[in-house]
N, C-alpha and C positions, 0 to 999 in steps of 0.2 A: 768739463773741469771736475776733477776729484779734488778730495780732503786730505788732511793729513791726522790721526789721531796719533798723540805722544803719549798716553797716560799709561800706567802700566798694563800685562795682563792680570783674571783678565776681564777688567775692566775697559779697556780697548776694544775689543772683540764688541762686549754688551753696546759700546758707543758708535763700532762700524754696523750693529745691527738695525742699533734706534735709526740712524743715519737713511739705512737703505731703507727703512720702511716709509721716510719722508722722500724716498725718491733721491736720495744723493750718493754717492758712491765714495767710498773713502777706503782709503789704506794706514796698517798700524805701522807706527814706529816708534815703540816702547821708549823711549829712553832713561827709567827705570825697572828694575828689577826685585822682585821681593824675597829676601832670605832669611829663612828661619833659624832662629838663637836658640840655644840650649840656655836655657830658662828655667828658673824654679819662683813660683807663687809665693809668698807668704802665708803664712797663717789665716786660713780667714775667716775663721770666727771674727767676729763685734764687725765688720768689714756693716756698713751703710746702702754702698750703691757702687755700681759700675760706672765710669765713665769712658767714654772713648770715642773718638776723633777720627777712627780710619776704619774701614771695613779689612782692610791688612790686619789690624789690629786681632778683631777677631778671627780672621783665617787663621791667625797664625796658634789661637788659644783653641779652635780647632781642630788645629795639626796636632797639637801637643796631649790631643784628649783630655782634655781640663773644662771644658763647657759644662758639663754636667754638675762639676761642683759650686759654677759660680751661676745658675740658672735661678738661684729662689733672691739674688740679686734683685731689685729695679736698675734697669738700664738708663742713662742719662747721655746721647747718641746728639754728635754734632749737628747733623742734618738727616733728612728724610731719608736717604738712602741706606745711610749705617743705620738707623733705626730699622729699616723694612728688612736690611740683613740679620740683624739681631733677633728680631720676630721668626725669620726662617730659619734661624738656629735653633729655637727652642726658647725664648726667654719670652715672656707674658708682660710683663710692666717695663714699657719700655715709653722714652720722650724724646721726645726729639726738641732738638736747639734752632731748629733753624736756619743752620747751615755756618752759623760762626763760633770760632771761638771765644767770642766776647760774649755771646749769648750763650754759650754753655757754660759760661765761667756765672753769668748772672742769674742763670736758673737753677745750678748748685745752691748757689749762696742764698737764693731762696727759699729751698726745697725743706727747709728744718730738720733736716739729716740728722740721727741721732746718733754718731759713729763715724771714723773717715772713709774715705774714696778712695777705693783701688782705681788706679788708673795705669792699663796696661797698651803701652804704647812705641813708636817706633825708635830707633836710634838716634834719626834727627828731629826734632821735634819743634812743631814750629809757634809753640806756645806752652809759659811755662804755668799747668796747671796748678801746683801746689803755689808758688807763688802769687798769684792771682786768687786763690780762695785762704790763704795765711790770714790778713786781715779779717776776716768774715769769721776767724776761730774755726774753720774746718782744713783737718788734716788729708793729707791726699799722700798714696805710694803709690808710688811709679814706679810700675813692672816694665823695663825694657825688652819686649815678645819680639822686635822683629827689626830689621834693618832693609831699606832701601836704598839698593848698588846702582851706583849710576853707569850707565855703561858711557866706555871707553872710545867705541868709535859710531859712527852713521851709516847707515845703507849705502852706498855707494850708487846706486840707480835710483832711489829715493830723495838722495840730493840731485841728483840730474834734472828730477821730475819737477822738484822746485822748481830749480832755475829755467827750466824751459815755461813753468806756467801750467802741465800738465796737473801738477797740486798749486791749487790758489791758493788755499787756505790750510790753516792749522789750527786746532782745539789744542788748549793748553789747560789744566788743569791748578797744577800746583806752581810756586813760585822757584822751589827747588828743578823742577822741569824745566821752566822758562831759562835758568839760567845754567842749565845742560846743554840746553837750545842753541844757547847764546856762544856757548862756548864749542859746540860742535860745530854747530848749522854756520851761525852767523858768518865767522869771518871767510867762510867757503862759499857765501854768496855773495854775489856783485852787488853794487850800491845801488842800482838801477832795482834788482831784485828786490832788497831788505825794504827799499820803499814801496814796491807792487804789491807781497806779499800779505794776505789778510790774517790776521791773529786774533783768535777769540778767547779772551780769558777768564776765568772763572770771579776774579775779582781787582781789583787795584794792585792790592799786594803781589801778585802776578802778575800783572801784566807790567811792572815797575821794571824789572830790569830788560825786557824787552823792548823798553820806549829808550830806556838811557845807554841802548845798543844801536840807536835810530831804525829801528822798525817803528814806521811812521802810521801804519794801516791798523793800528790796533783797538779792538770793539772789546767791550765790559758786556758778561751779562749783567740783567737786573737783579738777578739773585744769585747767591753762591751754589746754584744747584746745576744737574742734568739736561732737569726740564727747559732752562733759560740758556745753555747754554745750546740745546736744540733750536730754539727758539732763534736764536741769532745764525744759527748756521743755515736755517730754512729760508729767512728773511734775504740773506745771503744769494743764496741759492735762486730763490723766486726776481732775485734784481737782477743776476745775472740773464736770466733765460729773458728777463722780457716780462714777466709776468706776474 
């Protein structure tokens, strides 16, 4: 039995490699896409700190050759991953949240910031920074750097693979995915399927509209990260073989 990974690239890719070095085999099917905006920065003199939510986020400041002027920033990175990407960029003072936006929202507003928070982020967004840190008397702009396209249609042998059971299982990342998912996959599988089917989601918020589509089979990791949600696809993996 293979995998399915949906997240974008290419994070996908990095996710069918963790994958095979646990021994499990998996196939991508993006169902989002990352596109880059023509985009202009603000000023950023008096600017405090970085904040950001997506590893997109900085590819796409990047793309745009702007790293270099926002690097004597401190970085203030949702989870371990966007933080380990911001260190490979080039930026030195960098923290990590932990993997939520409720926890980067609380370790802003702790952080005795002396000046607002650029925060350069995606077109949808699934948390509203500046509102969230208003009461706390810290200001936050929000640079819109990138947009994620959701595509249109599904593999066409890749749904096959589902419903025959050939892919057991699917890694779901974001909530925006799950309900691409939903609306591609779901009603193109059988009701027999949507119950077989294994679903590993990165968190509640996620994995919400894929319960109230009845996919019955659906696991949480224990933390909003990579690491857990390896963890649960291994787990997975080791109960199917037996072992």
């Amino acid at each position: 039995m293979r995998m399915l990974v949906t997240r974008p690239e290419p994070d996908a890719q990095a996710s069918i490699d963790r994958l095979a070095a646990l021994g499990i085999e998996a196939v991508a099917a993006p169902l989002l896409t990352r596109a880059g905006l023509d985009f202009h920065l603000p000023d950023l003199s008096g600017f405090a700190a970085l904040a950001v939510t997506s590893t997109n986020a900085l590819r796409a400041l990047e793309d745009k050759g702007v790293l270099e002027d926002l690097q004597h920033l401190p970085v203030y990175a949702v989870g371990d991953r966007t933080a380990h990407e911001a260190r490979a960029l080039g930026f030195t003072e960098v923290f990590s949240a932990g993997g939520t936006f409720e926890r980067l929202s609380t370790m802003l507003a702790l952080a005795d910031l002396e000046g607002p928070v650029l925060y350069p982020a995606g077109k949808h967004l699934s948390g509203d920074l500046a509102q969230a840190l208003a009461p706390h008397g810290i200001m936050v702009v929000t640079a819109t750097v990138y947009d994620m396209v959701a595509e249109s249609s599904f593999p066409e042998g890749t749904l096959a693979a589902l419903e025959s059971g050939e892919l057991g299982a699917a890694l779901v990342y974001s909530r925006r995915t799950a309900e691409i998912f939903c609306t591609l996959v779901g009603p193109r599988l059988s009701a027999a399927k949507r119950r077989d089917l294994v679903l590993f989601c990165l968190s509640e918020n996620v994995a919400q509209p894929l319960v109230e589509q009845h996919f019955t089979r659906v696991h949480l990791a224990d933390r909003p990260d990579e690491e857990a949600m390896m963890s649960l696809a291994l787990a997975f993996a080791r109960e199917q073989s037996g072992s």
